[in-house]
C-alpha positions as CSV (number, residue, x, y, z in Angstrom):
1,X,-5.2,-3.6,0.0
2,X,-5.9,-6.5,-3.2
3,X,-4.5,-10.0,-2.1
4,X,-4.4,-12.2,-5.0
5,X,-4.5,-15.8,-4.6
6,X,-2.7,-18.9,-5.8
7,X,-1.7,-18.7,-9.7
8,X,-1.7,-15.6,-10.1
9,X,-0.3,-11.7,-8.7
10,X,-1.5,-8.1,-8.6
11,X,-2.6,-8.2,-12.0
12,X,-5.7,-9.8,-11.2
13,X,-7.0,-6.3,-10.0
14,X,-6.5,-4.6,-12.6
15,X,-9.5,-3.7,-13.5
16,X,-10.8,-3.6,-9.7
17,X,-8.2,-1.2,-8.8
18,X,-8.7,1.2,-10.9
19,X,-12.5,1.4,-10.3
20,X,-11.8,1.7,-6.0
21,X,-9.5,4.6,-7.5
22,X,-12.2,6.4,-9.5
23,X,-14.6,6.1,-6.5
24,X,-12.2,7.9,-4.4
25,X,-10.2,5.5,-2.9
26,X,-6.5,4.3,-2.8
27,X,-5.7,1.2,-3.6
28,X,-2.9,-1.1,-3.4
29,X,-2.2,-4.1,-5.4
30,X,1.1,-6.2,-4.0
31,X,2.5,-9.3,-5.4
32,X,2.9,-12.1,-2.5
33,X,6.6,-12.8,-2.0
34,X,7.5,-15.7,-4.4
35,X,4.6,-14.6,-6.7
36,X,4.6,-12.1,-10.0
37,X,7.2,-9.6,-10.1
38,X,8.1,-10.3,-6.4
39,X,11.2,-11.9,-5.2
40,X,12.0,-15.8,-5.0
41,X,14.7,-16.1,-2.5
42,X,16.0,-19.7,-2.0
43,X,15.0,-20.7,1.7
44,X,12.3,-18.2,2.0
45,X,9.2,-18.9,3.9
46,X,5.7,-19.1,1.3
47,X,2.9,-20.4,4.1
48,X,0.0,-18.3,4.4
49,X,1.4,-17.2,7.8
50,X,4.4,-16.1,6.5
51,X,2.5,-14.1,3.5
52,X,0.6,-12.3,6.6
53,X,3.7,-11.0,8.4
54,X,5.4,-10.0,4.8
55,X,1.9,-8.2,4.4
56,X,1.6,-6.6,7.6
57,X,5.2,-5.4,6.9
58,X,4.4,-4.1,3.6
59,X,1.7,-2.2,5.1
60,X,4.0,-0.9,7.8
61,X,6.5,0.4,4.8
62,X,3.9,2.3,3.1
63,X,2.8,4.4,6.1
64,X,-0.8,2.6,5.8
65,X,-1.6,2.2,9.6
66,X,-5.1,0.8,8.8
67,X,-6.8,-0.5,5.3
68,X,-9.4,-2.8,3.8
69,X,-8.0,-5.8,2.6
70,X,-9.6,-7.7,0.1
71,X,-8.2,-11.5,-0.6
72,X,-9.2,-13.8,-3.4
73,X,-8.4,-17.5,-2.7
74,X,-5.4,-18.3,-1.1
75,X,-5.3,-14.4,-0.4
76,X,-8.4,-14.9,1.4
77,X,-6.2,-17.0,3.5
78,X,-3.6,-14.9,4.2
79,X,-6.3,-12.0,4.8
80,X,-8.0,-14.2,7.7
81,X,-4.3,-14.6,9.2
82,X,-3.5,-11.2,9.0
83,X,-7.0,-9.9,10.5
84,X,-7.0,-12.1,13.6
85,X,-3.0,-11.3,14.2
86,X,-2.9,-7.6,13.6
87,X,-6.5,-6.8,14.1
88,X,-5.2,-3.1,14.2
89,X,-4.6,-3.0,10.7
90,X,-7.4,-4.1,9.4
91,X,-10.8,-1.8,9.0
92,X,-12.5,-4.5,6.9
93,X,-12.2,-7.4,5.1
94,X,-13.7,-8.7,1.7
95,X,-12.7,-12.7,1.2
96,X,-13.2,-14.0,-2.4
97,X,-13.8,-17.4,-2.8
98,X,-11.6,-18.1,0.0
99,X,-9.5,-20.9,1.5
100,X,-11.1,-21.3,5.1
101,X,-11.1,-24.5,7.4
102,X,-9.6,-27.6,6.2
103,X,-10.6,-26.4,2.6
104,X,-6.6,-24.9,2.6
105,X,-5.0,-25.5,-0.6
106,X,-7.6,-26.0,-2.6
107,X,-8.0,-28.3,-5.8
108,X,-6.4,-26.0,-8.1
109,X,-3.0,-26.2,-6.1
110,X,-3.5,-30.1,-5.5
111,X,-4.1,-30.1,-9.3
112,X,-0.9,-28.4,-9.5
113,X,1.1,-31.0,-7.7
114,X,-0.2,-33.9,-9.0
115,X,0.1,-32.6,-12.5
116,X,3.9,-32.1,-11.8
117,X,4.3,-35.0,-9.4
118,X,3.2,-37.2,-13.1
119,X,4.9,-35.3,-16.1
120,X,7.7,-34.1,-14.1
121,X,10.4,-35.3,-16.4
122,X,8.4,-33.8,-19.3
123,X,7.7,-30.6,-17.8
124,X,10.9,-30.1,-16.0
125,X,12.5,-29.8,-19.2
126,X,10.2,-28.0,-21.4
127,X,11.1,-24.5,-22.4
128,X,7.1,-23.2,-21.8
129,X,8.2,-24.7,-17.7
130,X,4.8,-24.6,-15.4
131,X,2.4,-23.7,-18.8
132,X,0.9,-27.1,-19.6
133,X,-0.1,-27.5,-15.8
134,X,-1.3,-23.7,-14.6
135,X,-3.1,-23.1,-18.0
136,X,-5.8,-25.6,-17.0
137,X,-5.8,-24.2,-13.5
138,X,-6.6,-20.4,-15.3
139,X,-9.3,-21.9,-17.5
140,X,-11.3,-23.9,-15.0
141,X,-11.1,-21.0,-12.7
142,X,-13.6,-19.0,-15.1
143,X,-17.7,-19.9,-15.4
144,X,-17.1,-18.3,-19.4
145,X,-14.1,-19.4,-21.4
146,X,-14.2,-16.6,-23.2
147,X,-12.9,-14.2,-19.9
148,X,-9.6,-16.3,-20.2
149,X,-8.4,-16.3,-24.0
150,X,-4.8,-17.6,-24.7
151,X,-3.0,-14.3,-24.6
152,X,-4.6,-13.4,-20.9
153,X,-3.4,-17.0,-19.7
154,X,0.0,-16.4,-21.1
155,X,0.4,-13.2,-19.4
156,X,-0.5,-15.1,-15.7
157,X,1.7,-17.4,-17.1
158,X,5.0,-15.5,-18.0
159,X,6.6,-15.8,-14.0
160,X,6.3,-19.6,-14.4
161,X,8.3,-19.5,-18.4
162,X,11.2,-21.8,-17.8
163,X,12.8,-24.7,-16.0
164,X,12.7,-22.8,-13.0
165,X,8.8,-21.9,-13.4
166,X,8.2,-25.1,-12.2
167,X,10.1,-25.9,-9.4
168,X,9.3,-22.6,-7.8
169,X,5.7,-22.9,-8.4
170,X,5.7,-26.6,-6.7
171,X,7.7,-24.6,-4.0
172,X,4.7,-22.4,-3.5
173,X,2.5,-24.9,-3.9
174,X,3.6,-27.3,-1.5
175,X,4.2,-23.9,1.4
176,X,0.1,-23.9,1.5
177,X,-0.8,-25.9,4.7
178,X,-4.3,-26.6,5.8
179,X,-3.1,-25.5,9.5
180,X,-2.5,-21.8,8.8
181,X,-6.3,-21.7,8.0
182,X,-7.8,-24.0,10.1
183,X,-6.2,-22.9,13.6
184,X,-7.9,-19.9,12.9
185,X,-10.6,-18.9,15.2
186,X,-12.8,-16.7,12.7
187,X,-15.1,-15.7,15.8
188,X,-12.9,-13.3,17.0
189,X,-12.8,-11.8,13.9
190,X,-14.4,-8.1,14.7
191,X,-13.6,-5.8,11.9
192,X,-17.2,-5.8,9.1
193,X,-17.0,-8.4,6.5
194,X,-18.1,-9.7,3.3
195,X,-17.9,-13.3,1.7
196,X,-17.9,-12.9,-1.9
197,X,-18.8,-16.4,-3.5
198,X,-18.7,-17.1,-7.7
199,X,-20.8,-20.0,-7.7
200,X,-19.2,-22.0,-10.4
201,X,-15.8,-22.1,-8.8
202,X,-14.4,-25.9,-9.0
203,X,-11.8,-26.0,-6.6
204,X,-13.4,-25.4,-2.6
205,X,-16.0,-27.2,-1.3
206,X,-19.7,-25.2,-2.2
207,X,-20.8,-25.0,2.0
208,X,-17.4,-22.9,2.6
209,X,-19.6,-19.8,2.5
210,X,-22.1,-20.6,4.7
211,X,-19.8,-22.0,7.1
212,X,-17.6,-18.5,7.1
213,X,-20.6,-16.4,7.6
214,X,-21.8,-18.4,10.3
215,X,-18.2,-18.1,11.8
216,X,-17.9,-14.6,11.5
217,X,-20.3,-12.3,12.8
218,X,-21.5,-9.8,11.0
219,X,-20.6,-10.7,8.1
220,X,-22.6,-10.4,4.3
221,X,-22.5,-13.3,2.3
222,X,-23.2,-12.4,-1.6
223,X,-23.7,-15.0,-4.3
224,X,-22.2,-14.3,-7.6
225,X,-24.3,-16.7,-10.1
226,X,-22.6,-17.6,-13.8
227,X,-19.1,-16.5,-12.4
228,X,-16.4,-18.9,-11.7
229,X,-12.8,-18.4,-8.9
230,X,-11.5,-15.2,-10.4
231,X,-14.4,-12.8,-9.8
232,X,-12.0,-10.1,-10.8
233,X,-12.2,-11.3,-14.4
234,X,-15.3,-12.3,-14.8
235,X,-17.4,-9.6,-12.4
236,X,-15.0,-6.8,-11.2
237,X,-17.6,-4.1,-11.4
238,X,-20.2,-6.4,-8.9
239,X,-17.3,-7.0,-6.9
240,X,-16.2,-3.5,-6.5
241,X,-19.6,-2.4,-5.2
242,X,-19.2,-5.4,-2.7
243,X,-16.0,-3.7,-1.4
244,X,-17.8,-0.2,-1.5
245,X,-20.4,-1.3,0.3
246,X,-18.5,-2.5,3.2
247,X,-15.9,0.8,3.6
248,X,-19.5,2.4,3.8
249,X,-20.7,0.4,6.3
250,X,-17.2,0.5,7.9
251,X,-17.3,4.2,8.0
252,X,-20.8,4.5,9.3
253,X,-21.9,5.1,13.0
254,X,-23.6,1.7,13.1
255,X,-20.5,-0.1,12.7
C-alpha cells in the first residue's frame, strides 16, 4: 500500500507501482481523502489520525487483511499511526522522508500557510487558485530541477486549479498537527522497517533519521545522496529495491 504525502496523491507512484507489479507484487496506490481525485466533503476530518482510520478502512474494503505500507512525508505520518493502531495490518513498513516527532507538518505545509496567510487576497481570486504557492513547494522538493519540469508541476497541480484549490488545500494544511505524530510511541513498533532518507530534502530537520531508527528497532536506515523529498521522482528504481528488500526480509524465517 503507497501513501503519498502532503502536495501531492497516488500519482507519485507511478512509476514505483508499476515496478512492485513487475516483481510480482500487488500494489495499491490510494489518494488520502481530501487529496487527488478523492473526495472533499465539507466538515470532514484531514489529521493524520483520521487519514489512518480512512486507510485502515480502505484496506478493510479491498479484502487486504495484511500489506506493506509505504508512506512518503506526511504519509509516513499516517503510516506510523496506522502501524501502532492496527498493528495487524501491517507486515512492514517503508517511511520516506517522513514526518516523525515534533517535525509534523513540515516546512513545505508551513510554507503553504504563510504563503496564503500573505497573498490571500491575490490568490483567492486568481483563476490558476493554489499554483503560485504549491509550485515552489514541488520544485524545492527535488535535489535536480530537471525531475520537476512545468507540465509535471501542473499535473500535481490540477486538484488545487481554482478559487476553491486554495481554501481546501489551507484546509488540509492546517488538519496536520504535530500531536498525531509525536504521541506516537515508535518503540512498540514491531513489524521490519526501513527509513528511506533523500538527503537534500529542505523541509524536516536532517537528525529525523537517526532519531527514527534509534526509535524503532530493527529498523534499516538508507541514505539517498543527490535526491531531494520526492524519492519517487527522482530515485524510484533505488527506492523500489528498498521496499523489496524489506517484503524479503519480512517473509524470511529470521524475521
Amino acid at each position: 500500500m503507497l501513501v503519498h504525502g502532503f502536495a501531492t496523491s497516488s500519482f507519485v507512484w507511478r512509476v514505483v507501482g508499476p515496478l512492485l507489479a513487475a516483481a510480482g507484487h500487488t500494489a495499491y496506490a490510494v489518494d488520502l481523502l481530501g487529496y487527488g481525485e478523492s473526495d472533499r466533503p465539507l466538515e470532514a476530518n484531514y489529521s493524520i489520525a483520521a487519514q489512518a482510520e480512512y486507510l485502515d478502512r480502505a484496506l478493510a474494503a479491498l479484502r487486504v487483511p495484511r500489506a506493506a505500507v509505504v508512506g512518503l512525508g506526511v504519509g509516513g505520518g499516517i503510516v506510523q499511526r496506522l502501524t501502532l493502531r492496527h498493528p495487524a495490518r501491517v507486515d512492514g513498513l517503508v517511511l520516506v522522508n517522513s514526518v516523525a516527532f515534533g517535525e509534523c507538518p513540515g516546512r513545505d505545509v508551513r510554507t503553504v500557510q504563510l504563503g496564503t496567510a500573505r497573498f490571500a487576497l491575490r490568490v483567492a481570486h486568481g483563476v490558476l487558485g493554489a499554483a503560485p504557492l504549491l509550485r515552489r513547494v514541488l520544485e524545492d522538493s527535488v535535489a535536480r530541477k530537471e525531475t520537476m519540469p512545468a507540465r509535471l508541476v501542473a499535473r500535481y497541480l490540477a486538484p488545487y486549479v481554482g478559487p476553491d484549490g486554495v481554501t481546501h488545500l489551507l484546509t488540509i494544511a492546517r488538519a496536520l498537527k504535530a500531536d498525531d505524530v509525536e504521541e506516537l510511541d515508535l518503540s512498540l513498533i514491531r513489524a521490519p522497517a526501513a527509513i528511506v532518507w533523500g538527503e537534500d530534502q529542505p523541509w524536516l530537520d536532517s537528525g529525523v533519521p537517526e532519531r527514527l531508527q534509534s526509535a524503532i528497532g530493527g529498523s534499516s536506515l538508507v541514505r539517498f545522496h543527490g535526491v531531494g523529498a520526492l524519492v519517487p521522482e527522482e530515485n524510484p528504481d533505488a527506492l523500489v529495491h528498498v521496499v523489496l528488500e524489506l517484503l524479503d526480509r519480512q517473509r524470511s524465517p529470521a524475521s
